[in-house]
C-alpha positions in Angstrom: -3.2 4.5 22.3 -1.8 1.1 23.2 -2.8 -2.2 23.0 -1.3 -5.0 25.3 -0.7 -8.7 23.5 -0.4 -11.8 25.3 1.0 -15.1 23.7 -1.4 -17.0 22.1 -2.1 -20.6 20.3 -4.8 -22.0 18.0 -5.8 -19.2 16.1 -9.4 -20.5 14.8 -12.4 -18.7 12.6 -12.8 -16.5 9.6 -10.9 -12.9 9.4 -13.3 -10.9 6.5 -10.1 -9.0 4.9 -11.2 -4.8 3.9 -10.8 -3.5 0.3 -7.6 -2.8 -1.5 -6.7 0.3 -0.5 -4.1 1.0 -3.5 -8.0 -0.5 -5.8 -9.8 2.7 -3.5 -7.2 5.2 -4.4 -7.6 4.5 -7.7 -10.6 4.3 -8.6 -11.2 7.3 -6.7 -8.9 9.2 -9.0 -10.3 7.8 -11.8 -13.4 8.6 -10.9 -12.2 11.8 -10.3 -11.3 12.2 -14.3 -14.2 10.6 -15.5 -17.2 12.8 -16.4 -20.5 11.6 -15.1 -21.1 8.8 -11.9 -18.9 5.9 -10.8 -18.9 3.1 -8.4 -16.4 1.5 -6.2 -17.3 -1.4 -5.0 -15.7 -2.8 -1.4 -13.8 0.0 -0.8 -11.6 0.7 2.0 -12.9 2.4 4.8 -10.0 4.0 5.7 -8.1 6.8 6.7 -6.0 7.5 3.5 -8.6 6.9 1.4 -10.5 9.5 2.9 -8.0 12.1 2.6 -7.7 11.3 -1.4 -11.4 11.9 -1.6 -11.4 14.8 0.3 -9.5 16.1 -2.1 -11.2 14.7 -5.0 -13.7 17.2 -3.5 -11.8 19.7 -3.6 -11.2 19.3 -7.0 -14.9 19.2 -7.9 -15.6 16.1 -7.7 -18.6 14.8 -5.4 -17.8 11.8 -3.6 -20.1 10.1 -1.3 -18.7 7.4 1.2 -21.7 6.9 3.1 -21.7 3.4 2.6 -18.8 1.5 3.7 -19.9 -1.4 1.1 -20.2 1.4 -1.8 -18.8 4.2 -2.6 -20.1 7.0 -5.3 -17.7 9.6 -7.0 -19.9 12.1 -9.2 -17.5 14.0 -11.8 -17.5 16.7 -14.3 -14.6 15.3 -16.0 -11.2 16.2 -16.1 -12.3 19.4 -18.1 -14.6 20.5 -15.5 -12.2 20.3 -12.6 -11.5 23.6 -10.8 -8.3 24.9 -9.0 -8.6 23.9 -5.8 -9.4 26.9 -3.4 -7.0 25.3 -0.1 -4.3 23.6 0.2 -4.6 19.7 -0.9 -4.0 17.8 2.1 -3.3 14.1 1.3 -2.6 13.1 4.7 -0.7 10.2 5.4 -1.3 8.5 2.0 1.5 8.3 -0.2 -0.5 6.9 -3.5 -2.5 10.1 -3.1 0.4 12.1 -3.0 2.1 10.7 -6.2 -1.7 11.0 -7.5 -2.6 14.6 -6.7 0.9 15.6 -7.5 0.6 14.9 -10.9 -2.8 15.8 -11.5 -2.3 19.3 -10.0 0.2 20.1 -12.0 -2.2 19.2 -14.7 -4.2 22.4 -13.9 -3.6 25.5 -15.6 -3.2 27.3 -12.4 -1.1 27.6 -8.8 -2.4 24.6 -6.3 -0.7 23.4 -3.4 0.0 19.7 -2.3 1.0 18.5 1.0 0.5 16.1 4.1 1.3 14.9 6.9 5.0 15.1 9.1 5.7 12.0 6.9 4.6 12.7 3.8 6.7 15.8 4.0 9.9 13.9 4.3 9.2 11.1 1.3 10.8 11.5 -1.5 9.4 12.8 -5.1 12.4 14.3 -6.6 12.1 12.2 -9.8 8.5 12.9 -10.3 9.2 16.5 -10.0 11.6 16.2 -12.5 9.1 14.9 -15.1 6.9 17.7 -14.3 9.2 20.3 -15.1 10.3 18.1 -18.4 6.8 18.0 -19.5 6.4 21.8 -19.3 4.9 22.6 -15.8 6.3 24.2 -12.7 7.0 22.3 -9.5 8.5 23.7 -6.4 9.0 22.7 -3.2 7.7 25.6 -1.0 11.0 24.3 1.1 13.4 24.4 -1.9 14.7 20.7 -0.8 12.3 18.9 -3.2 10.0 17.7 -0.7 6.0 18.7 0.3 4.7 21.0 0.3 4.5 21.3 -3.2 3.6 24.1 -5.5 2.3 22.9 -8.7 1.0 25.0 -12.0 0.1 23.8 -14.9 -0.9 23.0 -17.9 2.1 20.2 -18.8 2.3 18.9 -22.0 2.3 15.2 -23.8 4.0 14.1 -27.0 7.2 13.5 -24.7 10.1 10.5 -23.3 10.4 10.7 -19.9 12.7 8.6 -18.0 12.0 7.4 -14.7 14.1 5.4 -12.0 12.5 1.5 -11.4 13.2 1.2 -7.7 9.6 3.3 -6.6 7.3 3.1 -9.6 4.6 5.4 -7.3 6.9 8.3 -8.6 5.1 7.1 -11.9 1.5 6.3 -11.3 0.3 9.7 -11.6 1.9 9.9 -14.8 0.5 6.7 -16.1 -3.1 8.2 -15.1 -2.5 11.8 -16.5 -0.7 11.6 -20.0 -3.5 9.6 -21.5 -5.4 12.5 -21.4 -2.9 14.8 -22.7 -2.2 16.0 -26.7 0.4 13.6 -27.9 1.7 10.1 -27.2 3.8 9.8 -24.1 6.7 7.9 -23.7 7.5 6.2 -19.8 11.0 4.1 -20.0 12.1 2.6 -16.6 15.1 1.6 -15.5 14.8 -1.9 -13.7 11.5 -1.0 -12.7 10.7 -2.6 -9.2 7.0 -3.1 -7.5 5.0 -3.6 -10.7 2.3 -5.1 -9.6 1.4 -1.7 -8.8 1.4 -0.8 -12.4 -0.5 -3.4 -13.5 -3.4 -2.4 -10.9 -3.3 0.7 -12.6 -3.6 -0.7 -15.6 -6.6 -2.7 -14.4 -8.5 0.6 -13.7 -7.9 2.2 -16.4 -9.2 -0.1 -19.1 -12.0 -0.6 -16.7 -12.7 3.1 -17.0 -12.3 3.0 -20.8 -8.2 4.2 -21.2 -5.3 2.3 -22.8 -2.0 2.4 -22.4 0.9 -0.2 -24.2 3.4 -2.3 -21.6 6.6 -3.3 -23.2 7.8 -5.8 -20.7 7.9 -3.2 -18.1 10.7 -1.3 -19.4 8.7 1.3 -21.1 5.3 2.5 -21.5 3.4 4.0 -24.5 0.6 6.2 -23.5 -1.5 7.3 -26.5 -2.8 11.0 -26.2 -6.3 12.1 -26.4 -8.2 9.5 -24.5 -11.1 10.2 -22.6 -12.3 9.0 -19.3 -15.9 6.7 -18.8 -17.6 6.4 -16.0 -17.3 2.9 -14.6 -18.4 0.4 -11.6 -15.7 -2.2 -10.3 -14.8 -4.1 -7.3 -11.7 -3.1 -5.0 -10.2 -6.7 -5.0 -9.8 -8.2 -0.9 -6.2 -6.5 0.1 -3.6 -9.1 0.1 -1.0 -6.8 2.2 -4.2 -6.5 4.9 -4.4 -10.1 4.8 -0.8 -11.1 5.6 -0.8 -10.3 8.9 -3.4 -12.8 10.3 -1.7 -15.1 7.6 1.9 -14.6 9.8 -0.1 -14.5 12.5 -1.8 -18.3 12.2 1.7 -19.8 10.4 3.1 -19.0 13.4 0.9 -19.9 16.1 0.5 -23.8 17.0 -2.9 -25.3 17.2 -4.1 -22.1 14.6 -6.7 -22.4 11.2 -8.1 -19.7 9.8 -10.0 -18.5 7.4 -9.9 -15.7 5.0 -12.8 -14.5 3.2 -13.8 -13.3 -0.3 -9.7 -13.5 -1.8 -8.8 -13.7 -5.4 -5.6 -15.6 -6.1 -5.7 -14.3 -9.6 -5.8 -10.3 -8.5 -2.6 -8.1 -9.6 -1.9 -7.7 -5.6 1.9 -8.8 -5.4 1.6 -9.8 -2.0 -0.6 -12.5 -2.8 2.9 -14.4 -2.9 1.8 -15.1 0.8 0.6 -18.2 -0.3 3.7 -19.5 -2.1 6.0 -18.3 0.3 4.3 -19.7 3.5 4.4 -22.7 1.7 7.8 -22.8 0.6 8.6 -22.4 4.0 6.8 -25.5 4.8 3.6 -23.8 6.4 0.2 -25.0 5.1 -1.7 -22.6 2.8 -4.8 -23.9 1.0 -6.5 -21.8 -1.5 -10.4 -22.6 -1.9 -11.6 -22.3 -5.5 -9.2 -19.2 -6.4 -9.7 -17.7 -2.7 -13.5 -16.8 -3.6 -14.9 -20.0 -1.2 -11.5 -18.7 1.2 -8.1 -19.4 2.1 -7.1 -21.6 5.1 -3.9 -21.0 7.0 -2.9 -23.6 9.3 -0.7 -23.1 12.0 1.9 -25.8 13.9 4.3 -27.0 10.8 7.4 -26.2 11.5 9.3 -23.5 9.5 12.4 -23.0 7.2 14.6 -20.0 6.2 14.1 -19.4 2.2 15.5 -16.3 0.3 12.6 -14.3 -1.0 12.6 -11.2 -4.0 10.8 -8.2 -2.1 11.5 -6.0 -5.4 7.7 -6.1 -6.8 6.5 -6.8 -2.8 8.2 -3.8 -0.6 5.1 -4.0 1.8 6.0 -6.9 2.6 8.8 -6.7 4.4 7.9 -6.4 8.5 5.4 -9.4 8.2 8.5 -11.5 6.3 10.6 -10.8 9.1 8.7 -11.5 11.7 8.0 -15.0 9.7 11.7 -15.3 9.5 12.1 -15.4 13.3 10.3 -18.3 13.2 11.7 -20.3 10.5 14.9 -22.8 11.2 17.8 -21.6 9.2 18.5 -18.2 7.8 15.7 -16.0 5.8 17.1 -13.6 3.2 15.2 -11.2 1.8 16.3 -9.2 -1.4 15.6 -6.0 -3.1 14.0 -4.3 -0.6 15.5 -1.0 -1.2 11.5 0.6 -1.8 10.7 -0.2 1.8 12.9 2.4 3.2 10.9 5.2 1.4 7.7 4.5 2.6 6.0 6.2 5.7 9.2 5.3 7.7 11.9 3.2 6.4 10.0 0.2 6.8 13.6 -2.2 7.2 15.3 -0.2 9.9 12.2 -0.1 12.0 10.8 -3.5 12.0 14.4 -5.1 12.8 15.2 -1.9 15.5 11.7 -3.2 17.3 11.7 -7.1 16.8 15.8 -7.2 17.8 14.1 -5.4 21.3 12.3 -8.6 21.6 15.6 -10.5 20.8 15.5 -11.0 17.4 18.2 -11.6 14.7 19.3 -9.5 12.2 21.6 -8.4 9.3 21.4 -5.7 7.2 22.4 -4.0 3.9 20.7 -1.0 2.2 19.1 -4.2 -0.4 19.0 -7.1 1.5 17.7 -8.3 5.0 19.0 -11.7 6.8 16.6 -13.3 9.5 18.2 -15.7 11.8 15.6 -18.0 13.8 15.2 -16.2 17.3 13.3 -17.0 20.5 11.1 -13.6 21.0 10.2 -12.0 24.0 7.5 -9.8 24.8 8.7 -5.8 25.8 7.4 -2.7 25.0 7.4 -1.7 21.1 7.1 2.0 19.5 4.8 1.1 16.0 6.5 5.0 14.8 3.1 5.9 14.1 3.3 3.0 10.7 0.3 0.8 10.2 2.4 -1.8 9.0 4.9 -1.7 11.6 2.1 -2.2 14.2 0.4 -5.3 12.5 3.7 -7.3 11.7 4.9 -6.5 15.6 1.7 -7.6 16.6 2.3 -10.7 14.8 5.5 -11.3 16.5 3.9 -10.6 20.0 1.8 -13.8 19.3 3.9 -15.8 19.3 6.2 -14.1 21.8 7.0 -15.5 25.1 5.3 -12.8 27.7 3.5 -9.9 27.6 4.1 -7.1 24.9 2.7 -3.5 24.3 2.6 -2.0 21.5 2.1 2.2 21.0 0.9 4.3 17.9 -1.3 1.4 17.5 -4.7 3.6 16.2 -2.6 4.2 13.2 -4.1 0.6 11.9 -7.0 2.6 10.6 -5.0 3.1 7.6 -5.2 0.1 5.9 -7.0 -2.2 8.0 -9.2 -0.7 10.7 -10.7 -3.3 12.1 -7.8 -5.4 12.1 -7.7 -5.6 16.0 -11.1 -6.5 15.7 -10.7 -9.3 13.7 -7.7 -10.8 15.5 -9.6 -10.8 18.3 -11.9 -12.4 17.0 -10.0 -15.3 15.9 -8.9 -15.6 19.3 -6.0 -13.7 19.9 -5.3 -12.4 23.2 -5.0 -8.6 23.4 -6.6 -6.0 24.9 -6.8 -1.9 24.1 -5.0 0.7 27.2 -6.0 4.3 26.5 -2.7 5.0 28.5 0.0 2.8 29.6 
């Protein structure tokens, strides 16, 4: 499916942001591990979050998603979960794959884990490693330490594990397993990047009653023997969701938008939006800690900054498209994470906004934007949500027509995000074919 985007000015309304996806995945787990009845509040509707309760299901877990506004996971407990009788299938979600990794190898017995093309080529050597370290077997069914994955259990606590910083997912699954484990666990990190993603899981585990100590983010003390409650909590408004009608007004003249229901305050890293649009010299205003909304205006004119992707690797094909924008050079640093996400996330974005005549340099950690006049062409999204909302950004603001493929792979993170931007005012239009 395609959608065709012509150039458009004064971006003007309110853009009602989804759930945090990376909130839905875990409380979904969570949920999973907690014996008795949950509640997740604002989830997201969406495709990955889906396939991690699907196989929550599997698991034993009853999960109802009727309700867009409300979801309900139902639970023996982690004691009462069952070895799954299929394959786990997490789709295209990487945070359920780090998730149901770890858990199944939990499970004194043989389950399988895999997903989708992509998922089958990210890496999760390291986690793999920790698995075996902790007692339980993992093999890759293509001995090449990729999915699919066998996985048998039962692993044991009490143990240091050491983990590499630059991906902390590897860990997650970790983080959410040892506690209920026989001994206290030990998780030391080398220069660990993207911890705001540690401290949302740390967020839903107190709420669901479990512990765990942070030293500075350098190492982790998981005390054994806890236990699971059953818990009700709101998935925060998704930051990374909201970035791209942010890009998308900054960049626009004549634009102001609203976005609805935000928390400044939540653990989302890439509420930095708001510093960094600033910085740049854009106009961000955040209304009463984003609960009463935050306004993006568009029409100030832009600077290059240097910006630290290391906690933010998401981040990176909306902050280049904002780059093309800005006078002066952007640099972006550490952004090593985004090439191991569902495609590397750095060589795609500059390979499709350098077709529109954009700018680049680039070194496996960094990523210079040069100000560029873009043109509206044909883009490939390569089938990654992300890559299809930050070049729709671009084609915005692009002189011309653009069209943009792969583009129903949006219902990801943020399926009504063409919606919404039409909404607004932005000019595009679906093709079922080109």
């Amino acid at each position: 499916m395609y959608y065709k985007i012509s150039p458009s000015e004064a971006l003007q309304g309110d853009v009602k942001i989804p759930g945090s996806k990376s909130g839905t995945a875990r409380g979904l787990i969570l949920g999973t591990l907690a014996g008795g009845t949950s509640h997740i509040l604002n989830p997201m509707p969406g495709v990955d979050s889906y396939s991690i309760a699907e196989c929550c299901r599997a698991l034993g877990a009853k999960v109802n998603t009727d309700n867009d506004a409300h979801w309900i996971v139902e639970s023996p407990g982690y004691a009462g979960l069952k070895i799954p009788g299929a394959v786990l299938d997490v789709g295209n979600s990487g945070t359920g794959y780090y998730f149901l990794t770890t858990l199944a190898a939990m499970l004194p017995g043989k389950s399988v884990v895999t997903g989708d093309y992509q998922i089958c080529y990210r890496p999760i050597a390291p986690l793999l490693r920790a698995i075996r370290e902790m007692g339980g077997k993992a093999v890759s069914t293509r001995d090449n330490e990729l999915a699919p994955l066998m996985l048998e259990g039962p692993v044991e606590g009490g143990r240091t594990i050491h983990m590499p910083g630059k991906n902390v997912q590897w860990s997650i699954g970790l983080m959410v397993c040892c506690p209920l484990l026989t001994g206290d666990t030990r998780i030391v990190f080398d220069n660990l990047g993207e911890r705001p993603y540690a401290a949302l899981t740390m967020d839903w585990m107190k709420a669901a009653g479990v512990e765990m100590i942070n030293r500075d983010y350098e190492e982790f003390i998981i005390p054994g023997g806890q236990t699971y409650r059953p818990f009700t909590k709101k998935a925060p408004s998704d930051w990374c969701g909201a970035s791209y009608p942010m890009v998308a007004a900054a960049v626009t003249k004549g634009s102001r938008i609203k976005l609805l229901d935000m928390d400044i305050n939540d653990f989302q890293g890439e509420r930095m939006y708001v510093d960094i649009i600033n910085r740049m010299g854009g106009h961000v205003e955040v209304l009463n800690g984003g609960r009463d909304g935050v306004i993006v205006e568009g029409g100030h004119p832009l600077h290059g900054i240097e910006i630290d992707c290391k906690d933010t690797p998401d981040a990176i094909p909306a902050l280049a498209v904002l780059g093309c924008f800005a006078e002066g050079k952007t640099v972006l640093t550490n952004i090593e994470a985004c090439r191991m996400k569902e495609t590397d996330r750095c060589k795609t974005i500059v390979e499709e906004l350098s077709k529109m005549g954009g700018r680049f340099e680039e070194t496996p950690g960094t990523l210079t934007i040069y100000p560029s006049k873009l043109k509206g062409t044909a883009l490939n999204g390569h089938h990654d949500h992300r890559i299809v909302m930050a070049s729709t950004c671009a084609a915005l603001a692009a002189e011309g027509e653009t069209i943009i493929d792969s583009v129903e792979h949006v219902s990801v993170s943020f399926p009504r995000f063409f919606e919404e931007m039409t909404h607004i005012g932005a000019k595009m239009v679906r093709l079922i074919e080109q």
